[in-house]
Structure formats: C-alpha cells, structure tokens
N, CA, C and O atoms as a MOPAC input file, in Angstrom:
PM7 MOZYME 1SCF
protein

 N      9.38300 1    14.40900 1    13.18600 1
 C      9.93400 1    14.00200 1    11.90600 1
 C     10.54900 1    12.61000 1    12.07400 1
 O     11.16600 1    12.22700 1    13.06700 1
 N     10.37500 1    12.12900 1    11.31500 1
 C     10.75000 1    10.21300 1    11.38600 1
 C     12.06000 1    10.60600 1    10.68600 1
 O     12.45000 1    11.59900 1    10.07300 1
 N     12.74700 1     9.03300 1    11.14500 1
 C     14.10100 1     9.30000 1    10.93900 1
 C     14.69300 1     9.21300 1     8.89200 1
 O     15.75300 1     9.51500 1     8.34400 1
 N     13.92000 1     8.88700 1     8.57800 1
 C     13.69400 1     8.46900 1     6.79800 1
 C     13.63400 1     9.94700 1     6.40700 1
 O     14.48200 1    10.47700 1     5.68900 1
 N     12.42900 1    10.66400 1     7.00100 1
 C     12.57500 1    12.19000 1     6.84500 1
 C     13.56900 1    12.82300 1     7.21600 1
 O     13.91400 1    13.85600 1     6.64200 1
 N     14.16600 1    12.35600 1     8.17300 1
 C     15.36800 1    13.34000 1     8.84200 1
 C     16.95500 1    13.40400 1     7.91200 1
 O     17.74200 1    14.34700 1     7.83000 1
 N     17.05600 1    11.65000 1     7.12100 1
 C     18.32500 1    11.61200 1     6.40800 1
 C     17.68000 1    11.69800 1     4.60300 1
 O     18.40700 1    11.23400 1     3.72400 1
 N     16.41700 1    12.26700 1     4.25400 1
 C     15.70800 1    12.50600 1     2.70700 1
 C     17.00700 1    12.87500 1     2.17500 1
 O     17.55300 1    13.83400 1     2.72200 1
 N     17.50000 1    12.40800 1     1.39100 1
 C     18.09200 1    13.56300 1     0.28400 1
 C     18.11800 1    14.60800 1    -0.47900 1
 O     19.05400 1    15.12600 1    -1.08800 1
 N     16.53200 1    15.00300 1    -0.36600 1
 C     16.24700 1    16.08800 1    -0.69700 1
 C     16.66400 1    17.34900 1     0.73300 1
 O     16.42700 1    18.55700 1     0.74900 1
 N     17.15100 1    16.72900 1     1.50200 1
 C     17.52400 1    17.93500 1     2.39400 1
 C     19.02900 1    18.12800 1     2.61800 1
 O     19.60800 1    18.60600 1     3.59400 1
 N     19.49800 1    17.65700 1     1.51400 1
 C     21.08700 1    17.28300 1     1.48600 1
 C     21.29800 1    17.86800 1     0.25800 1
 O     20.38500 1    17.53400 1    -0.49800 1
 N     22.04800 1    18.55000 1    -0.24400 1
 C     21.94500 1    19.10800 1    -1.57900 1
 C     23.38800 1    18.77100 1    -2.19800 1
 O     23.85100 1    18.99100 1    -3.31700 1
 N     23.92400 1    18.16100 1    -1.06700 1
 C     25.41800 1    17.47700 1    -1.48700 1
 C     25.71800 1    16.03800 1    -1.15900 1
 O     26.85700 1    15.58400 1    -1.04800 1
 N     24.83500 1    15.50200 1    -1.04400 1
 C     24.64100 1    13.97200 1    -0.87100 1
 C     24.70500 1    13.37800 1    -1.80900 1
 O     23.88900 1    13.65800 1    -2.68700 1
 N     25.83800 1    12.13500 1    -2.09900 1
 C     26.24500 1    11.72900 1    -2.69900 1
 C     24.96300 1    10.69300 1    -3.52000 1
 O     24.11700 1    10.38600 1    -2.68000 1
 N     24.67100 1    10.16700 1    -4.78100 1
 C     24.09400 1     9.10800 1    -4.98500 1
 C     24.32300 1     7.83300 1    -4.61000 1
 O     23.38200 1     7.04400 1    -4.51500 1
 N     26.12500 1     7.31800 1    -4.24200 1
 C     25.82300 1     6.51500 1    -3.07900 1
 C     25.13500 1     6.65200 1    -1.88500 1
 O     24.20800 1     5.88700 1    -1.61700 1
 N     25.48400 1     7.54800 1    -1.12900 1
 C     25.03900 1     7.75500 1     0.36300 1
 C     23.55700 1     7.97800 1     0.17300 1
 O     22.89500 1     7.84900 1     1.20300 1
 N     22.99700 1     8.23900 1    -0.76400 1
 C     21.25000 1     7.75800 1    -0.91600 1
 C     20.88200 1     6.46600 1    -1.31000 1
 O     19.81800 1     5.98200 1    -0.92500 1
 N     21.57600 1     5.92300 1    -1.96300 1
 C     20.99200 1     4.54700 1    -1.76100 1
 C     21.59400 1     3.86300 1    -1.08300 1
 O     21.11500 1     2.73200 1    -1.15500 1
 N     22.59300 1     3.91200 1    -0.28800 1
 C     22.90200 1     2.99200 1     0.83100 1
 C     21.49100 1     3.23800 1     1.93000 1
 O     20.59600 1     2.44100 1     2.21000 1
 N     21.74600 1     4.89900 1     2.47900 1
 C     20.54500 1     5.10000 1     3.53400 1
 C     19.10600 1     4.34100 1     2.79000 1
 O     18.38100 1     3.66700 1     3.52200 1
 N     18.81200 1     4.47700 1     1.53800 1
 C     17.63800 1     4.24200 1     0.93600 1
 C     17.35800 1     3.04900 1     1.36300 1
 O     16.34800 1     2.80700 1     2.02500 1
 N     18.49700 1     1.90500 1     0.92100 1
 C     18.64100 1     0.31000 1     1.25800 1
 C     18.18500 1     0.29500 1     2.75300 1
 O     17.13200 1    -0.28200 1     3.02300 1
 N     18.96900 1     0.93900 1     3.81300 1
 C     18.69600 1     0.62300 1     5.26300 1
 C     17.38500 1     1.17100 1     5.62800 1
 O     16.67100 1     0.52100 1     6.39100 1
 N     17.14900 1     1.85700 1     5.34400 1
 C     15.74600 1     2.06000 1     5.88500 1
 C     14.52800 1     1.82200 1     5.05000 1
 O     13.46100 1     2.40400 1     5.24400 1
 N     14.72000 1     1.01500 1     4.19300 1
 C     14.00400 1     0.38000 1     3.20600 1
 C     12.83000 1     1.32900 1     2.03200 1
 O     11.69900 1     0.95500 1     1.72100 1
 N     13.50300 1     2.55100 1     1.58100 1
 C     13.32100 1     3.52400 1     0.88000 1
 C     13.85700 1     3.62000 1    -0.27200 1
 O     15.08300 1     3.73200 1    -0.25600 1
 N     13.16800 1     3.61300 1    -1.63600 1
 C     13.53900 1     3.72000 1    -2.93100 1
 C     13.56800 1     5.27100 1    -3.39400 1
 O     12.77300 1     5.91100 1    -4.08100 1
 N     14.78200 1     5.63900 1    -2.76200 1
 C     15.22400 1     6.66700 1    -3.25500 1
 C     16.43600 1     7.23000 1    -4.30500 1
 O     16.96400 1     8.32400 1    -4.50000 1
 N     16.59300 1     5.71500 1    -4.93100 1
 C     17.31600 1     6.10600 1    -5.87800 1
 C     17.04100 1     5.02900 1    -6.95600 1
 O     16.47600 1     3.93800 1    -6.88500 1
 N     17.63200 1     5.70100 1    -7.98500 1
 C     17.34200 1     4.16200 1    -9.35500 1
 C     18.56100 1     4.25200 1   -10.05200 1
 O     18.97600 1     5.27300 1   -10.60200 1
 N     19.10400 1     3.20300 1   -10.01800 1
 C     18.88000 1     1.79300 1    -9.85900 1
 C     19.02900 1     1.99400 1    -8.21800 1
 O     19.51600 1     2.93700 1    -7.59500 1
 N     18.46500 1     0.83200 1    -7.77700 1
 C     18.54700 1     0.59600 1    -6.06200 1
 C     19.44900 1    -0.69100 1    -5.85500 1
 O     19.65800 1    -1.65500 1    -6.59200 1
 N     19.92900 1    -0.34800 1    -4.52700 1
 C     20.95800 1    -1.23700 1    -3.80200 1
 C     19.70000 1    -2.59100 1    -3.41400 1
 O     18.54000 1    -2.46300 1    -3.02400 1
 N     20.49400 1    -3.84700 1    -3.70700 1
 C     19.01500 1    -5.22200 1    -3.18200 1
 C     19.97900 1    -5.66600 1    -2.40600 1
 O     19.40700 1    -6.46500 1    -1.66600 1
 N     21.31300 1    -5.63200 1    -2.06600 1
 C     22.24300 1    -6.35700 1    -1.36300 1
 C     23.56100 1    -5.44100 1    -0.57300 1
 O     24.27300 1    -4.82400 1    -1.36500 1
 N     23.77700 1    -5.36900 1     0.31800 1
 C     24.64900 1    -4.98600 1     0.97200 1
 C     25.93300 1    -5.51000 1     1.66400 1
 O     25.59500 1    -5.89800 1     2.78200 1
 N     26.89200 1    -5.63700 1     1.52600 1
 C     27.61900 1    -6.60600 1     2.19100 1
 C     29.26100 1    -6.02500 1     3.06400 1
 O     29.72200 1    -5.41100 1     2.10200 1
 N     30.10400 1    -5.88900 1     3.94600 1
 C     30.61700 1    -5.48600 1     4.30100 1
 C     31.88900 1    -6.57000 1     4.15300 1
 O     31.82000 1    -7.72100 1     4.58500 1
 N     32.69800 1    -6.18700 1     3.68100 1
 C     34.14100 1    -7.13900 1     3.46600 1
 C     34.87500 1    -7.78300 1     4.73300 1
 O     34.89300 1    -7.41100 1     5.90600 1
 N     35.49800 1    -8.92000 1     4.07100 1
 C     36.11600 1    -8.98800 1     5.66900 1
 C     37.34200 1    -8.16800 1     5.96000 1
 O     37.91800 1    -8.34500 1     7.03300 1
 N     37.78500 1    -7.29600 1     5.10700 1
 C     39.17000 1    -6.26700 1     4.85100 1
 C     38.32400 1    -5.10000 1     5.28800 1
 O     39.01000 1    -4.07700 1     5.29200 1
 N     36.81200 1    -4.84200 1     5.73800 1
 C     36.23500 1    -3.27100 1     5.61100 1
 C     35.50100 1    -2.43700 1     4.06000 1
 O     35.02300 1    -1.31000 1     3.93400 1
 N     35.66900 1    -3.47100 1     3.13200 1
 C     34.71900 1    -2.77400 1     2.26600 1
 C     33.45800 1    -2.60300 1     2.04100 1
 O     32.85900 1    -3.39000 1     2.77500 1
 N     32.85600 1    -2.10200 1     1.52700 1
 C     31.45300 1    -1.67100 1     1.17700 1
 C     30.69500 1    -2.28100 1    -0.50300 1
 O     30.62500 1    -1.54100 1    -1.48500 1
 N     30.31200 1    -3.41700 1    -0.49400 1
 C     30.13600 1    -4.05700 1    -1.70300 1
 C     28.71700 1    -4.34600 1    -1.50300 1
 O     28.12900 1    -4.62300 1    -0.45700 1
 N     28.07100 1    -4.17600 1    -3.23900 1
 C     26.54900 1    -3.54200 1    -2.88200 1
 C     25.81600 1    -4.46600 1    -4.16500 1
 O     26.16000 1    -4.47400 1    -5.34700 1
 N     25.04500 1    -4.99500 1    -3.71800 1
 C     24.21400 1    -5.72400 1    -5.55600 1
 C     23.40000 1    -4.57400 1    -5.56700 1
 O     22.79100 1    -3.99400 1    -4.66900 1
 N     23.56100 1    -4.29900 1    -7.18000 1
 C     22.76200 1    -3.13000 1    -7.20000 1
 C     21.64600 1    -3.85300 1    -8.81800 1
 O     21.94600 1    -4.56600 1    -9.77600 1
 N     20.22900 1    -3.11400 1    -8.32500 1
 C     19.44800 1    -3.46300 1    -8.89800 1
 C     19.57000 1    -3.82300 1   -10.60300 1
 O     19.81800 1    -2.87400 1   -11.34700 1
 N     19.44700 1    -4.77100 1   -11.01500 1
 C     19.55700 1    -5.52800 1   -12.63900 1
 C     20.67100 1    -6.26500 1   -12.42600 1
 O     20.99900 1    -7.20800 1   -13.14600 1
 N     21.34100 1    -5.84600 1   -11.36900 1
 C     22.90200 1    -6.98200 1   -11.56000 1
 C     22.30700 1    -8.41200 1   -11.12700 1
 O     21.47300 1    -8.74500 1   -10.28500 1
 N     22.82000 1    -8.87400 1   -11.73800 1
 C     22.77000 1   -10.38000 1   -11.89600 1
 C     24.22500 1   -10.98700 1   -11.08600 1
 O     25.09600 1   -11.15000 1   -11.94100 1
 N     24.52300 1   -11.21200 1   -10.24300 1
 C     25.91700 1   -11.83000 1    -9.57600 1
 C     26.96600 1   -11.10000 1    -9.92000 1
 O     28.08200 1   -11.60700 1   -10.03600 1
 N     26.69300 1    -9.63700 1   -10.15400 1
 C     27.79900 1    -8.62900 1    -9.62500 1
 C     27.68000 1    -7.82800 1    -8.52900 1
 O     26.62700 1    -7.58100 1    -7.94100 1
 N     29.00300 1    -7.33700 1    -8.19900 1
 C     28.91000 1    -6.38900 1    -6.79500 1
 C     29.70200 1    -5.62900 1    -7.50200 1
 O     30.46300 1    -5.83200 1    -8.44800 1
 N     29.26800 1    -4.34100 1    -6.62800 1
 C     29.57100 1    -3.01600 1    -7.18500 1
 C     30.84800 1    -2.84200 1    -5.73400 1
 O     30.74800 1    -3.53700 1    -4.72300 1
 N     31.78600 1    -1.96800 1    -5.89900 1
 C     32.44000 1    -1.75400 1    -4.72700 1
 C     32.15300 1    -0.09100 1    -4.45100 1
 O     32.47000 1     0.86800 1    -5.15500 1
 N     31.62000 1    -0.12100 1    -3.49200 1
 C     31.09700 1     1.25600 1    -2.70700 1
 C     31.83200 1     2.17700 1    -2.24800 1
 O     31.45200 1     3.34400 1    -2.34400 1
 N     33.45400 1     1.75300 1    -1.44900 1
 C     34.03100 1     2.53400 1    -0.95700 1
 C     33.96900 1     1.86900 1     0.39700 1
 O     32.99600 1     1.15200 1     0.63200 1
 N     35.36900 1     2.11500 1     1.76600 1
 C     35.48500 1     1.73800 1     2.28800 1
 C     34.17000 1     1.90700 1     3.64100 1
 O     33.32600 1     2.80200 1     3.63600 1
 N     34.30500 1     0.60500 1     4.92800 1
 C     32.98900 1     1.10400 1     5.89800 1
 C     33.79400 1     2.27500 1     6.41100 1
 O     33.12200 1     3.30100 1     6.30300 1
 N     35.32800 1     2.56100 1     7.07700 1
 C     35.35300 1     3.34700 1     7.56800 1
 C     35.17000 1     4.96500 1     6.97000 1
 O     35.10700 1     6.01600 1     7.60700 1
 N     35.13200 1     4.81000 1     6.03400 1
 C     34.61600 1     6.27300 1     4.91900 1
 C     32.87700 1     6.73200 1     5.37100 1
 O     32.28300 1     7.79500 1     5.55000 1
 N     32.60200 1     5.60600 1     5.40800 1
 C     31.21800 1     5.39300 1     5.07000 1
 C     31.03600 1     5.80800 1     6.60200 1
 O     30.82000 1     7.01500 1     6.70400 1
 N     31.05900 1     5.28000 1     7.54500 1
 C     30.37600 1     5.80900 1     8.89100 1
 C     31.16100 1     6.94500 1     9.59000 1
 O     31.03700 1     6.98900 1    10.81400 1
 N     31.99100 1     7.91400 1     8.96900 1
 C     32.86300 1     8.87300 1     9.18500 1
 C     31.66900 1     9.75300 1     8.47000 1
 O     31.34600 1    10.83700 1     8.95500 1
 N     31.11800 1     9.30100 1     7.45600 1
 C     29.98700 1    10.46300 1     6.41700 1
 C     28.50100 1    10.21100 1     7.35200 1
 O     27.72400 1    11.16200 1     7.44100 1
 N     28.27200 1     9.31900 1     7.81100 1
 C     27.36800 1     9.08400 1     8.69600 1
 C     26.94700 1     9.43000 1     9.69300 1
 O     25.80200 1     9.70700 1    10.05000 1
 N     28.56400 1     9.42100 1    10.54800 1
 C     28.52900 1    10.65600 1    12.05900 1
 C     28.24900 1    12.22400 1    11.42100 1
 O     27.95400 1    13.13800 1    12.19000 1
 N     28.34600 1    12.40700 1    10.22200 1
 C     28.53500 1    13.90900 1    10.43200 1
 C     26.87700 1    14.09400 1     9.77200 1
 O     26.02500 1    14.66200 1    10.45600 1
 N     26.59400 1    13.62300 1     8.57000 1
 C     25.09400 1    13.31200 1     8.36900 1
 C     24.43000 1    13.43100 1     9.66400 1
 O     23.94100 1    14.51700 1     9.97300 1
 N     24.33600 1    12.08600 1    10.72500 1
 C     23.83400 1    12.47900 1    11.72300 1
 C     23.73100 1    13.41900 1    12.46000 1
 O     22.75900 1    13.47700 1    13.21300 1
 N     24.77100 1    14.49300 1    12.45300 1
 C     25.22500 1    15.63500 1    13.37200 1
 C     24.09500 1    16.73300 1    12.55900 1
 O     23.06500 1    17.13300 1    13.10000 1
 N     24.45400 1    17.04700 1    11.40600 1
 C     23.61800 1    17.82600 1    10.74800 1
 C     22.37800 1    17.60900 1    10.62900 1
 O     21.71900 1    18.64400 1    10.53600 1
 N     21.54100 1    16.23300 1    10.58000 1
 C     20.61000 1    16.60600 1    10.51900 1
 C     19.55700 1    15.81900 1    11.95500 1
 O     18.47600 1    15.23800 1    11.85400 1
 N     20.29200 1    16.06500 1    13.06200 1
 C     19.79100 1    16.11500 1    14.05900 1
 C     18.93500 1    14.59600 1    14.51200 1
 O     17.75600 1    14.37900 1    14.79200 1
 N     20.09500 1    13.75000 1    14.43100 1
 C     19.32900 1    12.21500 1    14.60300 1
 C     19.83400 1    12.15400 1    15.67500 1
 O     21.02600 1    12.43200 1    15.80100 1
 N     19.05600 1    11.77100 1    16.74300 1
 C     18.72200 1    11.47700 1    18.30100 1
 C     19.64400 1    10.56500 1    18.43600 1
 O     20.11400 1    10.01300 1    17.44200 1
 N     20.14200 1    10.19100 1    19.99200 1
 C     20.70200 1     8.93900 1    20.13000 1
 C     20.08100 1     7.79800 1    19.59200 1
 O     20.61800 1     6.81100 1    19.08900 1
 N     18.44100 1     8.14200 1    19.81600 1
 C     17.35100 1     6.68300 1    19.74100 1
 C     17.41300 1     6.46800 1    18.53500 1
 O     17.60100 1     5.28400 1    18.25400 1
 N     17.29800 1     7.39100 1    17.42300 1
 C     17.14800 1     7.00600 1    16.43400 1
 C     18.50800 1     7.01700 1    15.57500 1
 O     18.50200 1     7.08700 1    14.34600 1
 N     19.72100 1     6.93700 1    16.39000 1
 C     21.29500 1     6.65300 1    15.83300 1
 C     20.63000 1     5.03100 1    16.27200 1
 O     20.39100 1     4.33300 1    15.28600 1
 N     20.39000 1     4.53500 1    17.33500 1
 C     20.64600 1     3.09500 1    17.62600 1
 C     19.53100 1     2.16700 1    16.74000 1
 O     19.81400 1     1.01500 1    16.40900 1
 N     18.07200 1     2.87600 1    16.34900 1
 C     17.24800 1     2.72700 1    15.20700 1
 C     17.62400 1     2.06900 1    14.23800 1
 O     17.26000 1     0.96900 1    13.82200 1
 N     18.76700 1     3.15200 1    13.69700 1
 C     19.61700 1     3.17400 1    12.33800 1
 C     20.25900 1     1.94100 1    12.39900 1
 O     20.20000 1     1.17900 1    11.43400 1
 N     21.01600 1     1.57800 1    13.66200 1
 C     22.34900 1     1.00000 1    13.81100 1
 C     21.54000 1    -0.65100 1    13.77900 1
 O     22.08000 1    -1.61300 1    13.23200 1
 N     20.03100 1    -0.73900 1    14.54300 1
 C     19.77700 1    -1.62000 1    14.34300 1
 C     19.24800 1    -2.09800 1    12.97300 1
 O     19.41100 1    -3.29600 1    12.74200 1
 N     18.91100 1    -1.68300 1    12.45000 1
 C     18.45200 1    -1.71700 1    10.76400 1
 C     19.60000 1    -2.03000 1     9.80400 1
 O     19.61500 1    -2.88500 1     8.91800 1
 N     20.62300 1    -1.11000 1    10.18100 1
 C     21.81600 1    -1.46600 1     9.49900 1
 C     22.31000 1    -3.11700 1     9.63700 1
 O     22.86100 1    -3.73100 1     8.72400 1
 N     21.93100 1    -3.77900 1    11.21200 1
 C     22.68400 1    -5.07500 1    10.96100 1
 C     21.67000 1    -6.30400 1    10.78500 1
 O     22.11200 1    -7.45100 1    10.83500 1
 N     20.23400 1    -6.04100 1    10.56900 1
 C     19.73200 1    -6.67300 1    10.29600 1
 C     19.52900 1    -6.30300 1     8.40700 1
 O     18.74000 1    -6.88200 1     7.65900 1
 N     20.18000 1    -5.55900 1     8.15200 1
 C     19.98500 1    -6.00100 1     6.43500 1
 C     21.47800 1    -5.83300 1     5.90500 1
 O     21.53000 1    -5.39400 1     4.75600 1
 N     22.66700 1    -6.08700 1     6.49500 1
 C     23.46900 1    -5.24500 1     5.86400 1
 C     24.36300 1    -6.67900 1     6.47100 1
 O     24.58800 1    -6.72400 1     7.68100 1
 N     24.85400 1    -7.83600 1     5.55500 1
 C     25.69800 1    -8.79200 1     5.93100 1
 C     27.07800 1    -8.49900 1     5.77400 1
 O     27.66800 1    -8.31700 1     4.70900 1
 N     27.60800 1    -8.46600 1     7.08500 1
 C     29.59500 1    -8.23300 1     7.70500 1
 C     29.66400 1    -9.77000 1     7.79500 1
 O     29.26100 1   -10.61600 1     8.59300 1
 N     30.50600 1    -9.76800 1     6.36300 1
 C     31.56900 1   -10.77700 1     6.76900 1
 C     32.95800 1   -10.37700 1     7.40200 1
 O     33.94500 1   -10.66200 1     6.72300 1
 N     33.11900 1    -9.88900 1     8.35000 1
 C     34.16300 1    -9.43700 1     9.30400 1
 C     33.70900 1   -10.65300 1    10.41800 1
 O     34.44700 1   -11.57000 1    10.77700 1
 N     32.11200 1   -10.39300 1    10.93100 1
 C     32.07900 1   -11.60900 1    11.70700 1
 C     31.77100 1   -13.01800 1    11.07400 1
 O     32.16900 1   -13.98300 1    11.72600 1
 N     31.32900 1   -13.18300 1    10.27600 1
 C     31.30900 1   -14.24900 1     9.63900 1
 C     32.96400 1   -15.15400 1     9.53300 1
 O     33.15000 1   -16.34700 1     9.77200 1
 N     33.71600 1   -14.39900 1     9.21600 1
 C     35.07600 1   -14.99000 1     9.25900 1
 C     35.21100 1   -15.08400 1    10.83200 1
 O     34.95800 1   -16.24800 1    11.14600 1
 N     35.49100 1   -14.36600 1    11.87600 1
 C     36.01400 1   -14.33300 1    13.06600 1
 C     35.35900 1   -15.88300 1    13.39100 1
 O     36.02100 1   -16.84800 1    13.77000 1
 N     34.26100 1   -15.86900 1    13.20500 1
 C     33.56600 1   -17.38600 1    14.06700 1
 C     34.25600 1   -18.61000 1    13.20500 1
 O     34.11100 1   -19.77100 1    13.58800 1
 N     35.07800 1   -18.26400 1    11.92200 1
 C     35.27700 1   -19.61700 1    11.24400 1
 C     36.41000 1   -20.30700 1    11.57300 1
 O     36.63400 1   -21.40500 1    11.06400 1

C-alpha cells in the first residue's frame, strides 16, 4: 500500500477536512474541494494555507505544533513506516514554505 493510500481519508472516518487537504497538498492529491495551492508555516508556528479561488488571501489553519501532534498519531494508526514518515517529511519541505527559517538566516 503506498503511502497516499495509507493516510486516504476515506480510511479515517474522523479526519478533519483540514487534515485532508493539508495531507492532499503534500502528497500532491486532490482530495478535497476547494484545495490548498499554498502552504506556509509562520515564523510564530502557524499554519497559513492559500486555498483554491483565493486570490492573495491566507486562510489560518491552526497551529504546526497541533498539526504534527495529529500527524504522529495519524501515522501510528495507520501504520506509516519509518521510510515512509521520512517520505512524508521530505515532501512536506519541499512544498510547504517555513518562514521560521527564512527569518533565522535574516
């Protein structure tokens, strides 16, 4: 089972409509409508998202540490490998811009 199959929302029956289109966004799956086109991580830790038709708004998502606290346990339940936790983790920072480091280097 690929890892897209492993976090479906259809196997979550309490999965939030954020937490499907965030996963949807990272692993590049349109599993929800409207869809996330932008992701961005605050430099305070928030979760701010362009979501599809917005025109130069951001939506605020909820904090990262919320967010990867729902993630470890997602992962736990539905049985994502180390390989495919570090999969995830790499996908996550190639589409998902932290200005946490963006500030640190300025």
């Amino acid at each position: 089972m690929s890892l897209s199959e492993k976090l479906h929302p259809s196997r979550f029956t309490a999965m939030s409509g954020k937490m499907s289109a965030i996963l949807g966004y990272v692993l590049g799956q349109s599993w929800t409508k409207p869809e996330i086109r932008e992701l961005h991580v605050t430099c305070d830790g928030g979760l701010l998202a362009r979501i599809d038709g917005d025109i130069g708004c951001n939506d605020f998502i909820g904090s990262l540490s919320d967010w990867e606290a729902n993630l470890r346990r997602l992962f736990k339940v539905a049985d994502v490998t180390p390989d495919e936790q570090r999969e995830f983790a790499g996908l996550w920072r190639e589409k998902v811009r932290d200005w946490r480091e963006a500030m640190a280097r300025a």
